[in-house]
ROSE-4610 file (N, C-alpha, C; in Angstrom, 1 decimal, always signed):
// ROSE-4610
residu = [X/X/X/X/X/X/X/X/X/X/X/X/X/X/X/X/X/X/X/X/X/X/X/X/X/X/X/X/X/X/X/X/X/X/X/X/X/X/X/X/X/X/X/X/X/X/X/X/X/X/X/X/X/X/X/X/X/X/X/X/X/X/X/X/X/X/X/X/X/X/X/X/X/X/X/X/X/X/X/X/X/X/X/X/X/X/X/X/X/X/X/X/X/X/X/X/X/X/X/X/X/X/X/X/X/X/X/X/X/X/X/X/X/X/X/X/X/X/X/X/X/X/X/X/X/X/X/X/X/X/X/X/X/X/X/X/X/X/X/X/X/X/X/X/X/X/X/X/X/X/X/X/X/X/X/X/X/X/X/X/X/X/X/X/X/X/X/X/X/X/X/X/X/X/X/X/X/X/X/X/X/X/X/X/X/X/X/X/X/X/X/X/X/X/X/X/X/X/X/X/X/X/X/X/X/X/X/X/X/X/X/X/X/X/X/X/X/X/X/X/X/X/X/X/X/X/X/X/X/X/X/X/X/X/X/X/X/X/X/X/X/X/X/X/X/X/X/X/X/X/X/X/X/X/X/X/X/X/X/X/X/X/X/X/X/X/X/X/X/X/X/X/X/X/X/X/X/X/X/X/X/X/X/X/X/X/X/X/X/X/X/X/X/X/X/X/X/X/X/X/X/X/X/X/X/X/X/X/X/X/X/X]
num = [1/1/1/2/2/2/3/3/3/4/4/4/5/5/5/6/6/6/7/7/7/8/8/8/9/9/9/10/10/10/11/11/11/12/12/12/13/13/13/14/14/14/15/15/15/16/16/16/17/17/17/18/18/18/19/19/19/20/20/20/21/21/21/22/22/22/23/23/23/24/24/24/25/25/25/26/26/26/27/27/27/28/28/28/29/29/29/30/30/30/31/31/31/32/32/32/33/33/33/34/34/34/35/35/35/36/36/36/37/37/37/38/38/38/39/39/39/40/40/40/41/41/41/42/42/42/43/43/43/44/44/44/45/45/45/46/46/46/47/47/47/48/48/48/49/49/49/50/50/50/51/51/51/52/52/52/53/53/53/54/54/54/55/55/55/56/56/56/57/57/57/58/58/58/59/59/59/60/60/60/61/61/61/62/62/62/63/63/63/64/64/64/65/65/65/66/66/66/67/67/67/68/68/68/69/69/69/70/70/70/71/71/71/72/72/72/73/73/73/74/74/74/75/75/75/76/76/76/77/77/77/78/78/78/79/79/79/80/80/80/81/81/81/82/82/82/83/83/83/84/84/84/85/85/85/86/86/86/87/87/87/88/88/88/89/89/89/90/90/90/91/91/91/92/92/92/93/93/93/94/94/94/95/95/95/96/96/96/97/97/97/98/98/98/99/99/99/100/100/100/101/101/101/102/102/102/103/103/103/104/104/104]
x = [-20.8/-19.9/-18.5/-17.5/-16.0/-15.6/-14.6/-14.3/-12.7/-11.9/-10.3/-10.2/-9.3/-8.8/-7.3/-6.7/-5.3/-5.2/-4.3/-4.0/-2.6/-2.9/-1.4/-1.3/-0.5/+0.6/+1.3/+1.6/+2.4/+3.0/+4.3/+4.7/+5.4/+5.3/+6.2/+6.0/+6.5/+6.6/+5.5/+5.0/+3.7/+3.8/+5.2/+4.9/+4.6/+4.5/+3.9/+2.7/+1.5/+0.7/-0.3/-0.1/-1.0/-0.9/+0.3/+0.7/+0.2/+0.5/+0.0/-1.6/-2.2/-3.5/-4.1/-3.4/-3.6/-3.7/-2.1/-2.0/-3.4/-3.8/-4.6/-5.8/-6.3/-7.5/-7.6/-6.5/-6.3/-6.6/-6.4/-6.4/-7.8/-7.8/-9.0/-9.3/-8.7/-9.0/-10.3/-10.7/-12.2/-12.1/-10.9/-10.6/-9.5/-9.1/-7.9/-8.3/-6.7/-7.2/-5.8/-5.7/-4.8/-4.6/-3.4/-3.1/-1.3/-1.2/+0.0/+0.9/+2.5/+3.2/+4.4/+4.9/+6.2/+7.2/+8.5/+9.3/+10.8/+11.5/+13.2/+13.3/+14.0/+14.8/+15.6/+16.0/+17.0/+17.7/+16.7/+16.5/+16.4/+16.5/+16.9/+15.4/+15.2/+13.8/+13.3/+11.8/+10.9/+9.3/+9.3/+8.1/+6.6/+6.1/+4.7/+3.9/+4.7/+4.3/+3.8/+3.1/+2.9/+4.4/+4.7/+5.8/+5.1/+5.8/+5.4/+5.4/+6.1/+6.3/+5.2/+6.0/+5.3/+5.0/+4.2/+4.5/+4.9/+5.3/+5.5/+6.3/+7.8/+8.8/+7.8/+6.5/+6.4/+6.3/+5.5/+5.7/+3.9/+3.6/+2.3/+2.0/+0.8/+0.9/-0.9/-0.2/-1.6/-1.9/-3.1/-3.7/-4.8/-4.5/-5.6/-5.6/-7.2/-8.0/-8.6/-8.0/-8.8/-9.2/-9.9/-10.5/-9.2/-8.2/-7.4/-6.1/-5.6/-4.0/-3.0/-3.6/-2.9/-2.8/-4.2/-4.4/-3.6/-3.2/-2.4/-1.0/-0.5/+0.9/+1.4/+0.4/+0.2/+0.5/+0.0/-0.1/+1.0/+1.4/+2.7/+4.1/+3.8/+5.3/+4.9/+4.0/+3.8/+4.4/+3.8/+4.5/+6.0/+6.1/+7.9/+8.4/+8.1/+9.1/+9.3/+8.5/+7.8/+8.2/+9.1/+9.1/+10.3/+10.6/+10.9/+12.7/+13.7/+14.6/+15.0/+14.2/+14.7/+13.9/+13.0/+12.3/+12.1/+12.1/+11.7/+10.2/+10.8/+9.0/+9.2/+7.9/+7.7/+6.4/+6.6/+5.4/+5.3/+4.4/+3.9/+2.8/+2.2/+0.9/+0.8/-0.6/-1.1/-2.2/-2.5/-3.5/-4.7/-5.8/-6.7/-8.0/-9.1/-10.3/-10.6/-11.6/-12.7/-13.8/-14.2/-15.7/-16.7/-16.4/-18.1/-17.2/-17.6/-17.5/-18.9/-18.8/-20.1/-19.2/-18.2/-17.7/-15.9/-15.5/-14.0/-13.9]
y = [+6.0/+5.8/+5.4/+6.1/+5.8/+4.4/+4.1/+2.4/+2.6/+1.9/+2.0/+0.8/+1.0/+0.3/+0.7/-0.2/-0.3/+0.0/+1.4/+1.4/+1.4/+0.1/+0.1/+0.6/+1.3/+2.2/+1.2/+1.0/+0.4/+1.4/+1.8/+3.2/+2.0/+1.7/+1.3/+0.9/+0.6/+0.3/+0.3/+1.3/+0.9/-0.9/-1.1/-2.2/-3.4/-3.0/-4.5/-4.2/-3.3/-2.9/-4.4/-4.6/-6.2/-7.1/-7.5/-8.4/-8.3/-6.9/-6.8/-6.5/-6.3/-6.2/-7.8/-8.7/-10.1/-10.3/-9.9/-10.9/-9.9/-8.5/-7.9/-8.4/-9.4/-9.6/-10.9/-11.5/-13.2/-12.6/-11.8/-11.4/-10.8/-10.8/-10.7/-9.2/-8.5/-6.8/-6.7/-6.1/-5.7/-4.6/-4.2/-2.8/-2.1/-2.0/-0.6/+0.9/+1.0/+2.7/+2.7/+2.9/+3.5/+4.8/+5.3/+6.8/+7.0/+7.7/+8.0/+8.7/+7.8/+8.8/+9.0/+10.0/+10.4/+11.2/+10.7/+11.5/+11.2/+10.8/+10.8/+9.7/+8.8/+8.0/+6.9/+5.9/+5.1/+5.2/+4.4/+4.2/+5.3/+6.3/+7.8/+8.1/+9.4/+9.8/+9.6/+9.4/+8.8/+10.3/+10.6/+11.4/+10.5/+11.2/+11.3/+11.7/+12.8/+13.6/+12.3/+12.8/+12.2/+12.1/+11.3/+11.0/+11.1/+11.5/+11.5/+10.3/+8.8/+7.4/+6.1/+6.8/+5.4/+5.6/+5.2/+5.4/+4.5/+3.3/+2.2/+2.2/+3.0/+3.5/+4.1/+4.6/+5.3/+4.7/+5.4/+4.5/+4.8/+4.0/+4.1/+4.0/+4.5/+4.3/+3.6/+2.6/+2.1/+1.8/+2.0/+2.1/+1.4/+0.6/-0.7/+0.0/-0.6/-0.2/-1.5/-1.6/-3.0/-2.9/-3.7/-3.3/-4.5/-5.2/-6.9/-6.3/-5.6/-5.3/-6.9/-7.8/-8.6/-9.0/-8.5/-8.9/-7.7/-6.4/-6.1/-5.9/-6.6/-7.2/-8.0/-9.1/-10.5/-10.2/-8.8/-8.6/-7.5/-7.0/-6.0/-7.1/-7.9/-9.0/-9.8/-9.7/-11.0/-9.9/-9.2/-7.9/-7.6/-7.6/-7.1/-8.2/-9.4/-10.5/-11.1/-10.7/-10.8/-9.7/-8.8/-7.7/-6.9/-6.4/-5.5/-5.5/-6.8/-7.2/-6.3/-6.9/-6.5/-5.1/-4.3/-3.5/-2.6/-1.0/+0.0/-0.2/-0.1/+0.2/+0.2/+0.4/+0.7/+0.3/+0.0/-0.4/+0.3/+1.0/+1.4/+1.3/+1.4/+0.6/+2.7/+2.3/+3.5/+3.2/+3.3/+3.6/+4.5/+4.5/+5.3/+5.3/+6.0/+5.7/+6.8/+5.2/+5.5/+6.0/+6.9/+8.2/+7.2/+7.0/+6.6/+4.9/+4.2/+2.8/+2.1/+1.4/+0.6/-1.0/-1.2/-2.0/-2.4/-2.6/-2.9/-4.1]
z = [+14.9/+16.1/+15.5/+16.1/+15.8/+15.8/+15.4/+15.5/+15.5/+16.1/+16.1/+15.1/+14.1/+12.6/+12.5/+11.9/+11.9/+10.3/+9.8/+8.5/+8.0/+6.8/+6.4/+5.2/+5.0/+3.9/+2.9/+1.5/+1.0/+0.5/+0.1/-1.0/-1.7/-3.3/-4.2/-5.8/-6.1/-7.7/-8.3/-9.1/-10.1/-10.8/-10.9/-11.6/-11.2/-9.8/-8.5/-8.5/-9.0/-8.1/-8.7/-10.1/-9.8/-8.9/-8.9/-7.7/-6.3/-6.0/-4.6/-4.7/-5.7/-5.6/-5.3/-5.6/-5.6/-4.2/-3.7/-2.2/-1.6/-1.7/-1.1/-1.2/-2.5/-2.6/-1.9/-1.6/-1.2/+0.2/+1.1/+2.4/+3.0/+4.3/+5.0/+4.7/+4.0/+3.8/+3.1/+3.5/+2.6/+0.8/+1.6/+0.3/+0.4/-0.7/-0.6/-1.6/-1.2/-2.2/-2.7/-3.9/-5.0/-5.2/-5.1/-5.5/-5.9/-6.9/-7.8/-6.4/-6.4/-5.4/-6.2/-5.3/-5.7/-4.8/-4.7/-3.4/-3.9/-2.9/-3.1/-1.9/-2.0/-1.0/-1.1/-0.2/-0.9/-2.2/-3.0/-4.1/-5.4/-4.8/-5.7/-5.9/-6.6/-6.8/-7.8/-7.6/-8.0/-8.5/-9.8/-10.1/-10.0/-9.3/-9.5/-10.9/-11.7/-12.5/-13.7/-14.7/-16.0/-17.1/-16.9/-18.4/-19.8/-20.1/-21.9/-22.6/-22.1/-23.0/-21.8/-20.8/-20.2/-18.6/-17.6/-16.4/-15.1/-16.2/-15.3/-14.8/-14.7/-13.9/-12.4/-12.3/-11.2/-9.8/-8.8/-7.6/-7.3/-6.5/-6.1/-5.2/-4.0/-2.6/-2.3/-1.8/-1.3/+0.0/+0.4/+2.1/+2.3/+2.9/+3.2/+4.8/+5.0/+6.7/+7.0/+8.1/+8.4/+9.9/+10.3/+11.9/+12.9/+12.1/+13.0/+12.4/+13.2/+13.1/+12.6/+12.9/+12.4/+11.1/+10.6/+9.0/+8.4/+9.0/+8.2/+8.2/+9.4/+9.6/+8.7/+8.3/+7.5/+6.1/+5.8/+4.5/+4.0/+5.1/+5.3/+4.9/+5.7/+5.6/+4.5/+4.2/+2.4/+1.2/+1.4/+0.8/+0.7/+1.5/+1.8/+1.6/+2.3/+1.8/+0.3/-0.4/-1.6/-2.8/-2.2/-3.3/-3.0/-1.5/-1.2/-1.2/-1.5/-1.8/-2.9/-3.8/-5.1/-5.9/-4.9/-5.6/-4.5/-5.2/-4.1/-3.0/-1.5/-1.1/+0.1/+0.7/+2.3/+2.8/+4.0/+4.7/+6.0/+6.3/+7.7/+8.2/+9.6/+10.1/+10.5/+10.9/+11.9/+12.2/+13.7/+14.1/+14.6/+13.4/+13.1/+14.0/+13.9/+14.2/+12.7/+12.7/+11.5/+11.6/+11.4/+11.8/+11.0/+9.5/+8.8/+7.8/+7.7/+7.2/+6.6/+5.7/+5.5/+6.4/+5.9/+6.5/+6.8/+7.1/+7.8/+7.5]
């Protein structure tokens, strides 16, 4: 059975992704998902690709699902207020329905 879940987006800095794995594990989220990004904006462009020295320049996108839109507003603004000053990123919500879950 379908379920309506609210999914938030983070796009930014490989070099935060500890940090925000923290506030994400301190939060009511059950789980996220990690995946290498890459695009152009504000902040000039940003490869996805493999570097030859290092890849901590990259950016990374992570998507947390949670079934309480608030938990991921909570975690959107801890985020942002927390990083997004002084470092590339983004936050966006959507609302999904989730087909298969063990849990939300």
């Amino acid at each position: 059975m379908a379920q309506q879940a609210t999914k938030l987006v983070v796009i930014t800095e490989k070099v935060l992704l500890r940090d925000i794995s923290k506030i994400l594990e301190a939060s009511a989220a059950t789980g996220y998902t990690v995946m290498a990004a890459g695009g152009k904006g504000s902040r000039n462009t940003r490869s996805s690709g493999q570097p030859a020295v290092s890849d901590t320049f990259s950016n990374v996108k992570l998507e947390i699902i949670t079934a309480n839109e608030g938990v991921a507003r909570e975690i959107a603004a801890k985020i942002a207020e927390k990083y997004f000053d002084n470092f590339s990123g983004i936050a966006y919500l959507d609302e999904i329905e989730v087909l298969y879950a063990h849990k939300l």
